[in-house]
Steps between C-alpha positions, in 0.01 A plus 500: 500500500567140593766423765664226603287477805221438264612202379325195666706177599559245227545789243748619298541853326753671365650858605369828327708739663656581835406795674743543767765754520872513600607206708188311499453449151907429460419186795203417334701454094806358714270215572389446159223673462492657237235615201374214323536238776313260592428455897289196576281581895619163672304633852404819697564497877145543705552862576608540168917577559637386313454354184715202375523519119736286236645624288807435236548164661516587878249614773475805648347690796385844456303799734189582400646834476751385184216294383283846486738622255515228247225560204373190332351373152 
């Protein structure tokens, strides 16, 4: 399974499926993430945390925790 993590900056992919539960995975759609979206990887802080992503027109920050739960194409 690819995650989100896996994707390397300067790439774009689009969502498979979330595997979050509960509250996590209802933050993670409220953001627009949703299946079939396309994130683009704009950069990846040194440690790793977090990731900042675009996607549907705006940029976003996420753990690498909700990034672990994000498959991709």
């Amino acid at each position: 399974m690819k995650t989100l993590r896996d994707i390397q900056v300067g790439e774009k992919s689009k969502v498979v499926k979330i595997h979050g539960e509960g509250k996590v995975k209802r933050r993670i759609m409220d953001m627009g993430i949703t299946k079939g979206t396309e994130i683009f990887v704009r950069k990846v802080a040194p440690l790793g945390d977090p990731v900042e992503i675009t996607v549907r027109g705006y940029e976003l920050s996420l753990r690498k925790d909700d990034a672990d739960i994000l498959e991709m194409e």
